[in-house]
Steps between C-alpha positions, in 0.01 A plus 500: 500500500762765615654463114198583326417818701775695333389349140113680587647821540537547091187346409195538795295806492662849602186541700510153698887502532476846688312362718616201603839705516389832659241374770723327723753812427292738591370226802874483567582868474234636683569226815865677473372821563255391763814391662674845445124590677500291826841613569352833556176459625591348763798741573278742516261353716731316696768732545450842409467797226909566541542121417353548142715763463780268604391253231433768215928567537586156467289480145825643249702213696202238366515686191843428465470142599213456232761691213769217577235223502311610188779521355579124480198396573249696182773500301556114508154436490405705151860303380382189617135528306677627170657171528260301533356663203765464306525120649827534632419293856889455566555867518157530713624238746845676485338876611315323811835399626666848434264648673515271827874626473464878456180513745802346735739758437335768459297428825778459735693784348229764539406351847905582644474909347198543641569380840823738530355757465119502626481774732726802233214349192191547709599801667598611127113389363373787772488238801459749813599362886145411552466300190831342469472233787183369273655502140830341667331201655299423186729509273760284746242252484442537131886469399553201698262348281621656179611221276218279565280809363696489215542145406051485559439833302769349203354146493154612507575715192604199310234251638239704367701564157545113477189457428344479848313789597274359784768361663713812513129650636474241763829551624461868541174465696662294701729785649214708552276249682830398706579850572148626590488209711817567750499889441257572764645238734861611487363869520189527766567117687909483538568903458718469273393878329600567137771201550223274536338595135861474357527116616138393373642632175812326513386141620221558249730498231713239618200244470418657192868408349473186608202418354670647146810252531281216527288578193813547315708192638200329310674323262156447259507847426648650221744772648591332819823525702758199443900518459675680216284821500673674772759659311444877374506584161614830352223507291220394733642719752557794218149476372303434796644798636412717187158414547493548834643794525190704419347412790818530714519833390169559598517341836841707556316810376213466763798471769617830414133622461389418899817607551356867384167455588612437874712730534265808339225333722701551772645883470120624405325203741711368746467125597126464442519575154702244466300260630208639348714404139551160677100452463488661130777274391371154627125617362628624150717195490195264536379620143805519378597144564191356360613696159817326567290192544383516166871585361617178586201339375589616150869447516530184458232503231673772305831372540409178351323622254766773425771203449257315315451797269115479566463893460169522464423336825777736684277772404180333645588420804719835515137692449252290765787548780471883405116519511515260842738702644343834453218333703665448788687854537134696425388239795819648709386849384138487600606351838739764576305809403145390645631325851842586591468518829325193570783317363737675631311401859608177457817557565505702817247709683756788587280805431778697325643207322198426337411890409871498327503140334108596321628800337798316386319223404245699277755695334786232391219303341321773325624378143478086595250478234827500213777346731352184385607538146850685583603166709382218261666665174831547699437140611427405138872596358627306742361213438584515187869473588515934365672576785616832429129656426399327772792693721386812367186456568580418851699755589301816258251522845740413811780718354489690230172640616391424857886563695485856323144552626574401872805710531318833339124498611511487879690801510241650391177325595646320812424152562209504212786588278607155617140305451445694164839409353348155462197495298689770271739308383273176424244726291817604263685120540161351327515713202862448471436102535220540218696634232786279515234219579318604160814464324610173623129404298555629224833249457276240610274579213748541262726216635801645538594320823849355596576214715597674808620201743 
């Protein structure tokens, strides 16, 4: 069974294959964020309004983590469905086992910087002596745990792109259900505080990577682990890095970004404004990662299609994940401008917190209703092995556009200067995405495509 899955992707229905792809993305995705989600809540309930603040400064260092693990991990998985396009199964076996290796690597590398030198990069991300104690002991927690985040977030990437969506899905409601389950037990029963929600997220994921190893030691499946695909291989390593570093860029944009954002939030807000971004972030991130829900739904369909030199059906599925996706970010819109603050309330019922987070909340999300289409066509070049549109694309909003924005309009309009920087930059990132998006179209039309990978 697991060899004919690939084999559907070129010749099922756009429509079906979405689907079966995207739902348990978007099942999986949006369990991710709900996990970003508990964390919070029950900070804020359970420990306090300065503790969300706390959390919001240790977001560029997750940011960061997510860059180095998208990195191997997206990139290896659009490689390894090209492949399987193209039918080259020793080079898709040969990627899972170069990933295992650089997820290794990378992990342990970026777990020693970051430990040396905790305290001077919080402090520097606008960490104040009330909130530092809080960002310190979560992120402690969270590096100890560091390469086993890593090695799940990378081998999830590559389950799913192997042709087994559901089970990449099943393993990332896993860590949610594990983690909502010991959250409030290490927080309100043992008083642990915000170290408490750091180790439900940690053991969470260790069960979670566990799970992953078995379904890959499987040796029925078709990309499985065995001996021999261990070593790395320049070009493996060259091109899963090419691909995936649009979304490292990204990911290492955003660092920079919170970076900002805190810091503004803090000279025209103080700490509370910070926290109050803490709330915006994980509720903007909730729509946001069911777009990215339906992203990887149609990578692995586009990719394989893509290698197979299916064009027409690149173009399909590339149009329904637009229309879906525009869906869900109105959804996001409509949320945000009609009951802010009764979803900000479930995050903490600190009067001023709440006043702070709504307005945020309402203003960062003002043009949702287009994000939608910005994020799947940057998505789309990537998956498509373009990496360098793809890059641009990635990088025209976080720094071309938005880093420019966040340094010049709060000195004028204080910390709105800092909330409106945000939907300004993703009204003129759309129409940027649109033109080159129409031209990429056109090529299909006319067929001048290359073989990219």
């Amino acid at each position: 069974m697991a060899q004919k899955i690939p084999t559907a992707l070129g010749t099922e229905p756009i429509g079906k294959l979405l689907m079966q792809y995207s739902i348990p993305a978007i099942i999986a995705m949006t369990a991710s964020s709900l996990y970003n989600m508990i964390d919070s809540i029950f900070i804020g309930h359970g420990v306090g309004a300065l503790a969300i603040s706390g959390l919001a400064l240790t977001f560029p260092l997750m940011n960061l983590s997510a860059a180095f693990g998208s990195l191997v991990g997206v990139g290896a998985a659009t490689l390894m469905s090209v492949k399987l396009g193209q039918k080259d199964y020793e080079t898709a076996q040969r990627v899972l086992g170069n990933v295992i290796i650089l997820n290794l690597a990378i992990g342990i590398l970026y777990t020693i910087v970051m430990f040396a030198f905790l305290d001077e990069i919080l402090i520097f991300f606008g960490a104040s002596e009330h909130t530092l104690p809080y960002a310190k002991d979560f992120m402690e927690i969270i590096l100890a745990g560091n390469i086993v985040t890593h090695m799940y977030l990378g081998l999830n990437s590559v389950l799913r792109a192997s042709g087994h969506p559901k089970q990449a899905m099943m393993a990332t409601i896993l860590t949610v259900l594990i983690n909502a389950a010991l959250a409030p037990i290490f927080i309100f029963v043992f008083k642990w505080g915000i170290r408490g929600a750091a180790t439900a997220t940690i053991i969470a994921q260790v069960i979670a990577l566990m799970w992953l190893l078995h379904t890959f030691l499987d040796k029925n499946e078709l990309i499985h682990i065995h001996k021999g695909i261990f070593k790395l291989k320049k070009k493996i390593v060259i091109d899963s890095f090419s691909i995936g570093m649009a979304p490292f860029l990204m990911n290492l944009a955003s660092c920079f970004i919170v970076i900002l954002i805190n810091l503004g939030l803090k000279e025209h807000g103080g700490d509370i404004a910070i926290g109050a971004y803490g709330i915006v972030n994980r509720i903007a991130f909730l729509f946001v990662m069911i777009v990215l829900g339906l992203n990887q739904g149609m990578q692995p369909i586009a990719g394989y299609n893509y290698g197979a030199r299916q064009y027409n059906r690149v173009t399909e599925v590339l149009k329904k994940t637009i229309f879906l996706a525009t869906c869900v970010t109105t959804t996001g819109f409509l949320i945000s401008e009609l009951i802010p603050g009764l979803v900000v309330n479930i995050f903490t019922t600190d009067t001023e917190l709440t006043s702070v987070a709504a307005r945020g909340l309402r203003i960062v999300l003002m043009c949702y209703p287009i994000v939608g289409f910005q994020m799947v066509t940057s998505n789309f070049f990537q998956c498509i092995g373009m990496a360098q549109k793809a890059i641009f694309l990635s990088l025209i909003r976080q720094c071309l556009l938005l880093i420019p924005c966040l340094i010049i309009l709060p000195k004028f309009w204080g910390q709105d200067g800092v909330w409106f920087s945000m939907p300004i930059c993703d009204f003129i990132a759309t129409f940027i995405a649109a033109f080159m998006l129409g031209r990429q179209i056109m090529k299909f039309k006319k067929g001048e495509i290359e073989q990219t990978i």
